[in-house]
Structure formats: structure tokens, C-alpha cells
C-alpha positions in Angstrom: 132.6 10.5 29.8 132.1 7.5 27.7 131.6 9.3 24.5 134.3 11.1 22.1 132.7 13.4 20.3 128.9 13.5 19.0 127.5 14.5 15.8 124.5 16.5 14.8 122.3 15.1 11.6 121.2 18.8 11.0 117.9 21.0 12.2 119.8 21.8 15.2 117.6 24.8 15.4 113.9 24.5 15.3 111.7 25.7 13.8 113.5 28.6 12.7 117.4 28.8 12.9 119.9 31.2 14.5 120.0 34.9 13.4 123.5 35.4 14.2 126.5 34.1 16.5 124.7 36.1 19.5 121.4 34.4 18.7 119.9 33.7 22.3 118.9 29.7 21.2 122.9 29.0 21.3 122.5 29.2 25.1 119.6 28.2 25.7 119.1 25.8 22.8 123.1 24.5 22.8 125.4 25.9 25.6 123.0 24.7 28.5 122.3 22.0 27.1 125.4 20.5 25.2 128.8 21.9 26.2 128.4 20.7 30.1 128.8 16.9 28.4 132.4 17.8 27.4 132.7 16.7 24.2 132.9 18.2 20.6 129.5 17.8 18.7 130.2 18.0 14.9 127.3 19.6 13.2 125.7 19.5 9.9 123.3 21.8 8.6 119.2 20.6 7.8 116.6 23.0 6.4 115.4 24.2 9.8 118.7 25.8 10.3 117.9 27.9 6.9 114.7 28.9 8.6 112.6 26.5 6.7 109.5 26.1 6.0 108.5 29.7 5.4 105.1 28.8 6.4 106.0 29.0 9.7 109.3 31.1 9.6 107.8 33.5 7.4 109.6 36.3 9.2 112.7 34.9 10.7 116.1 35.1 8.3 117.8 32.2 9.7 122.1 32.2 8.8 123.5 28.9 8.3 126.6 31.1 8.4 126.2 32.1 11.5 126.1 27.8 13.0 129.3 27.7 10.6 130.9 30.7 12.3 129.5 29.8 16.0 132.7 27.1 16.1 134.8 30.1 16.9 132.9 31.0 19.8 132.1 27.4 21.5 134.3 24.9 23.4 131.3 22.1 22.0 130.4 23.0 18.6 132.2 22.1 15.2 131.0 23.0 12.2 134.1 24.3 10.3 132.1 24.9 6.7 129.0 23.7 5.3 130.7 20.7 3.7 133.3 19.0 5.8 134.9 15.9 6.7 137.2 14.7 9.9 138.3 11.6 10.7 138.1 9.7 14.2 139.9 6.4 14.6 139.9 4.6 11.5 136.6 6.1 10.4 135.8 8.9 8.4 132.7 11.8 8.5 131.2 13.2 5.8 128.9 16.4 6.7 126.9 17.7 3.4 124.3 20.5 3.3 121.8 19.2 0.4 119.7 22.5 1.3 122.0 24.4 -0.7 124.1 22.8 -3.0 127.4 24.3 -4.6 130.7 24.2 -6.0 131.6 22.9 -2.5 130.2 19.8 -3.1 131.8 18.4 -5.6 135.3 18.5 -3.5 133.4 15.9 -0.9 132.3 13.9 -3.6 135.4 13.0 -5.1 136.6 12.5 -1.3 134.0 9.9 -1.4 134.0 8.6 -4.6 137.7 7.8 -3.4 136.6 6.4 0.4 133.9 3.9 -1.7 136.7 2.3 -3.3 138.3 1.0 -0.1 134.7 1.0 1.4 132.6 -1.0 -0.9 129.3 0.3 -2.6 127.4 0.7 0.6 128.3 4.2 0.6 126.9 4.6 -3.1 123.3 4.0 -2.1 124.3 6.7 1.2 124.8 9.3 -1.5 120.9 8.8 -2.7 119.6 8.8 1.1 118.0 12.0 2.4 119.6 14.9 2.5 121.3 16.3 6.0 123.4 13.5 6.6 126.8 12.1 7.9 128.4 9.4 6.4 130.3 6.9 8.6 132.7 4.4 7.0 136.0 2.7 7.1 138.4 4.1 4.2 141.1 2.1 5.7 
């Protein structure tokens, strides 16, 4: 396999999300499709995965907790909390949920206020791009 790991850059569920960790869409919509690669996939949230927009999920509760609990049930999928970071090789992963901010946050943003001093001001003007991103930089 010529790849380590992958990452997801959230809406890993559309349109409407997961119900729970027995949701059908984790086979068909990630085990089929994801786990036979071999690799970890590191996954963010996006609004889809909340069940956004209503206008067209107007009767499906989507559970973000449910994709953050699905790791313990997947040889593929990571997503250990809503916020996160790992590091692979000499780079460093941010994953941040902007659907739903919290307390949470403001743990990754000192981690990265702290990488953007090693890293330069690039990741500065990352922090005002869209939300449901990763971050990759050097913090060597």
C-alpha cells in the first residue's frame, strides 16, 4: 500500500449523518468501501455529519458522537474526539469541529498557537479558513 494513513476533511456522511454506531451507512458507506485499503483514515467532523441542513434532514438526528465512538468498533476509522491532533513523521494534524464550538477548542488552539511559532504564520491565515479542516505542518 503506498499510503500510511488517510484523513477525512469532514461530511463523511451525506446528506444526513449516522444515527448511531450500528447505523447501516458505516458499512455500506465506510466498511466496504474504506477498511479493505488497510490503512487508518483519521476523521474530522463537517455539518453533514450533524445532519445538516435541516431542509433536507428535517427528520434524521444525526450523532457526531456516534463517528467519535465508531473508532472503537473499526480496524480503519479514527476519530478519538471531536478535537484532536496526532502526529505522523515530523508533521502534525490538527482535526477541529467549527460546527460546534466549545471548551475543547481552546486546548487545540494553544497547541497551535505553540506549533505556529516553530511553523511560521502560514498556519495563522489556516485558522480563518473554512471550517472542517485539518491542519498539516511541520512543528519541528
Amino acid at each position: 500500500m503506498p499510503f500510511d494513513f488517510g484523513v477525512t476533511m469532514g461530511d463523511n456522511f451525506y446528506f444526513c449523518g449516522v444515527r448511531n454506531v450500528t447505523d447501516p451507512k458505516w458499512k455500506t458507506h465506510w466498511e466496504n468501501l474504506y477498511t479493505p485499503l488497510g490503512i487508518l483514515f483519521y476523521a474530522s467532523l463537517g455539518n453533514h455529519d450533524y445532519g445538516h441542513p435541516t431542509g433536507i434532514c428535517p427528520f434524521y438526528r444525526a450523532s457526531p458522537n456516534a463517528e467519535v465512538a465508531y473508532t472503537e468498533h473499526s480496524k480503519s476509522w479514527r476519530m478519538p474526539a471531536r478535537y484532536y491532533t496526532f502526529a505522523a513523521g515530523p508533521a502534525r494534524f490538527f482535526a477541529i469541529d467549527t460546527e460546534g464550538w466549545s471548551a475543547a477548542q481552546l486546548g487545540i488552539k494553544a497547541a497551535l498557537a505553540a506549533c505556529a511559532e516553530r511553523a511560521g504564520r502560514a498556519l495563522a491565515d489556516r485558522l480563518r479558513s473554512p471550517p472542517h479542516f485539518l491542519v498539516r505542518i511541520s512543528c519541528d
